[in-house]
C-alpha distance (Angstrom), angle and dihedral (degrees) to the residues before:
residue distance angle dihedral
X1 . . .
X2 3.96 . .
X3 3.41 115.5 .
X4 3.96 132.5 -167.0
X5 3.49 125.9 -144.1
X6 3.90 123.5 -138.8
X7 3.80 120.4 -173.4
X8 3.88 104.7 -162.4
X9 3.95 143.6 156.6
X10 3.85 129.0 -108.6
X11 3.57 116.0 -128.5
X12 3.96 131.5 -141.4
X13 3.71 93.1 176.2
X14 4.27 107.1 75.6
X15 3.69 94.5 163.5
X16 3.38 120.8 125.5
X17 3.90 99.2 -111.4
X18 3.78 89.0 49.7
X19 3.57 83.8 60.4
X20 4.14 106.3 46.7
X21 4.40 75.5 48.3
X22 4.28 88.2 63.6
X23 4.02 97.9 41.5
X24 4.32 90.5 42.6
X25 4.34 81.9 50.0
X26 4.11 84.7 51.3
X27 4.14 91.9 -106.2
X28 3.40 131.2 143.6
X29 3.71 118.5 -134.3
X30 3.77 114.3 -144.4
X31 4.00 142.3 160.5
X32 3.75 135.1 -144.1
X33 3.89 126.6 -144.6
X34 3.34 149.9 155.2
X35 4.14 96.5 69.5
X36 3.92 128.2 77.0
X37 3.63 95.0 -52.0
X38 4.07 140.8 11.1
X39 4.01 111.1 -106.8
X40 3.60 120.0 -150.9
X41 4.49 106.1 -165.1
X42 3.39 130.4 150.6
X43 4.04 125.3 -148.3
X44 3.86 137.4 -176.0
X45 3.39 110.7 -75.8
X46 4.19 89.5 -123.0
X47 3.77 86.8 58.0
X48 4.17 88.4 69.0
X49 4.03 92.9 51.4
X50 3.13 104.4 99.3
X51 3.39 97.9 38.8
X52 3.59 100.6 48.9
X53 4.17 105.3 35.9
X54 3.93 94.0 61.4
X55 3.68 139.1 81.9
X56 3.47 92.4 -138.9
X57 4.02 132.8 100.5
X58 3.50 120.2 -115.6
X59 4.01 143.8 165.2
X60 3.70 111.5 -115.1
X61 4.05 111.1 -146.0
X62 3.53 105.7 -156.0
X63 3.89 115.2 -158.4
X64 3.57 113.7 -155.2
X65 3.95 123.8 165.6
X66 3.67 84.6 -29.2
X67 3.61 101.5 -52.1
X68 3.82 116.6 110.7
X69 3.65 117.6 -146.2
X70 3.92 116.3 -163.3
X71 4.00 110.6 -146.4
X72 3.28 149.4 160.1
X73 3.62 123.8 -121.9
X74 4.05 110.2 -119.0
X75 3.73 102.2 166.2
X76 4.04 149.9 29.5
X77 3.49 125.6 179.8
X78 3.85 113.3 -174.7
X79 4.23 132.9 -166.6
X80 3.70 106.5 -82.1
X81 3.96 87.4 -145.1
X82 3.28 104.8 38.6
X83 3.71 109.1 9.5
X84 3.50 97.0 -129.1
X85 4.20 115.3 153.1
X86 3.21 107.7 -85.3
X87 3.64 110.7 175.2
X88 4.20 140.4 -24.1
X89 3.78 130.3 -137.4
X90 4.22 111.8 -150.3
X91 3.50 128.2 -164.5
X92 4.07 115.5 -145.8
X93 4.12 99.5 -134.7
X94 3.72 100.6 -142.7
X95 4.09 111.5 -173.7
X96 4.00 99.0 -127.8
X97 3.84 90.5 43.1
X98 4.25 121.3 84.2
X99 3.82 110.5 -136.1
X100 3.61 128.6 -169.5
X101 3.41 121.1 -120.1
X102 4.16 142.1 -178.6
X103 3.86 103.5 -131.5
X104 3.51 115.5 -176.5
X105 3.98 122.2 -122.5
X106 3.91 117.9 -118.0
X107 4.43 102.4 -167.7
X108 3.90 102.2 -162.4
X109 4.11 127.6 -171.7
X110 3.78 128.4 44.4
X111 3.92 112.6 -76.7
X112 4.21 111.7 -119.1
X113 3.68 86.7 -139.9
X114 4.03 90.6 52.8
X115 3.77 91.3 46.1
X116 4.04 81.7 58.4
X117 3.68 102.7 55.6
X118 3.34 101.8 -76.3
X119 3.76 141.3 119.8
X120 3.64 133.8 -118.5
X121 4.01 122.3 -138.7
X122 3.56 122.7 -173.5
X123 3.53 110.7 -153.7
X124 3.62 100.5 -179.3
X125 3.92 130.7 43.7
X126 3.77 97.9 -179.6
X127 3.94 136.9 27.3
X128 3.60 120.2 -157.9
X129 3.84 124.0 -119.4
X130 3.71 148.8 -165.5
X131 3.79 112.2 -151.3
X132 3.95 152.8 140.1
X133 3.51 113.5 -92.0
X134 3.77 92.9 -112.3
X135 3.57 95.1 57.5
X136 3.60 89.6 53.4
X137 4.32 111.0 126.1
X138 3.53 146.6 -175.8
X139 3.31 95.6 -117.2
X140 3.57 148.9 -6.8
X141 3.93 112.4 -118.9
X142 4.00 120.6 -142.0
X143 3.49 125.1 -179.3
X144 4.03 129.2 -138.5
X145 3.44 103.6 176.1
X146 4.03 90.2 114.4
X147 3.76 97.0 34.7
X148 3.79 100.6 125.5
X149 3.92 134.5 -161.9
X150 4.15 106.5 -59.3
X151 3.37 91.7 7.0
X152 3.54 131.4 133.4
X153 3.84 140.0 -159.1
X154 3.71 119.5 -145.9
X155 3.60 145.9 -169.8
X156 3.51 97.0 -87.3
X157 3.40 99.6 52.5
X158 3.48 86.1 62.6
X159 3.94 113.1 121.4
X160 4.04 105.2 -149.2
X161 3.70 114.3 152.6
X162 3.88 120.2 -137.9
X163 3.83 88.6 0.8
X164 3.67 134.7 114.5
X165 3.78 106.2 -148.1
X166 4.35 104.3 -146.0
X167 3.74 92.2 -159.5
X168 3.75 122.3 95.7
X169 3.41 119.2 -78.7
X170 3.81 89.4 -136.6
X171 3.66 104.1 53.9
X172 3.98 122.9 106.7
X173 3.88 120.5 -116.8
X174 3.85 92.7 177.4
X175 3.48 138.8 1.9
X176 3.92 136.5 173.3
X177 3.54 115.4 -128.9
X178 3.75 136.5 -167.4
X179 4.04 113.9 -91.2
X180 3.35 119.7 -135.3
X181 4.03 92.8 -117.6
X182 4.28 93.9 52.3
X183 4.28 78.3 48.1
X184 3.76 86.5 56.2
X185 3.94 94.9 45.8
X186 3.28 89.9 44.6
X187 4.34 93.0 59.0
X188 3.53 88.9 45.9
X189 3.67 100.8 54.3
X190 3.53 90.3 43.8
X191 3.78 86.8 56.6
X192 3.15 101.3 46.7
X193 3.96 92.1 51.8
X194 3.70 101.2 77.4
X195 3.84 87.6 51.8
X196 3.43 100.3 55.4
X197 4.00 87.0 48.3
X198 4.02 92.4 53.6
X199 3.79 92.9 59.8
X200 3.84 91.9 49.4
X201 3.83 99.8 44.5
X202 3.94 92.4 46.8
X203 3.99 81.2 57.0
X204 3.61 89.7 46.0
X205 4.05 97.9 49.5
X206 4.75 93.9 66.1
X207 3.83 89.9 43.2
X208 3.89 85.2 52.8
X209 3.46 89.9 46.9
X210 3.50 96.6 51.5
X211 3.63 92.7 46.4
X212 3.63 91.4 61.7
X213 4.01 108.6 86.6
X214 3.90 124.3 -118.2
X215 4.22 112.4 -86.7
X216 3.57 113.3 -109.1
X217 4.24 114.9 -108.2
């Protein structure tokens, strides 16, 4: 599991002047919950990069007065005007305690149905889980080897051990759909069935003819 680590301040003052003072000095401020206790810090804002600019999921290790705090990141809230970070929600992982967690979905294999002229959409790029923090991953791996023409892979087909996945069952995560060139191929040869059946049942119709024997005067 990849971690980042995030060396930051606690605060005492929570006012709102204390705060415009941390974002004009490029910080970041941010809380902590879900442990013992509810941690107000603050951090330069190039601390949260890599953490924040990235589709992937990673364990935040917040250092604070020389205590480390390993958390999940739960919530951003960004400028409206100029989108500058404005503020970070943490989650304490305790061990006894399920948290949940946005994992990202890595699809692996070539699809049948792609490997026949079709194309794959992914509808989803994350699934939704409740889990120990030990079981916590990167990602969550889905094959798509057997995913055929027009067919679809869904929620619950979804193989994630000691997980509950909170999204429904029913919904797609990736489906292979007719392109518009196997569409095309497909009108043509359906056209051009009909004429290749004319020649062979006008052929057909004098040897049935013949076949039939002469009427009796």
């Amino acid at each position: 599991m990849k971690s980042v680590k995030i060396e930051g301040t606690k605060r005492t003052d929570l006012g709102k002047k204390a705060t415009r003072q941390i974002r004009s000095n490029e910080g970041v401020p941010a809380v902590i919950y879900g442990g013992k206790e509810t941690i107000h810090f603050s951090a330069p804002v190039m601390s949260f990069r890599t953490l924040v600019y990235t589709p992937e999921f990673q364990i935040a290790e917040i250092i604070l007065d020389g205590k480390t705090y390993r958390t999940i990141m739960k919530d951003i809230q960004f400028d409206v005007v100029t989108d500058a970070l404005n503020h970070i929600d943490f989650l304490e992982l305790v061990e006894d305690k399920k948290v949940i967690a946005n994992l990202p979905i890595k699809f692996t294999g070539q699809s049948q149905g792609v490997k026949d002229g079709g194309r794959l959409e992914l509808k989803l790029k994350s699934l939704s889980v409740r889990t120990y923090p030990k079981h916590l991953t990167e990602h969550i791996e889905v094959k798509i080897d057997d995913l055929q023409l027009h067919g679809n892979i869904r929620v619950q087909d979804v193989d994630a051990p000691n997980m509950e996945i909170l999204n429904t069952p029913r919904i797609p995560i990736a489906s292979v759909v007719t392109t518009r060139a196997l569409r095309q191929a497909d009108t043509e040869a359906a056209a051009a069935a009909p004429k290749a059946a004319a020649p062979k049942a006008a052929a057909a119709a004098p040897a049935a003819a013949a076949a039939k024997p002469a009427a009796k005067k």
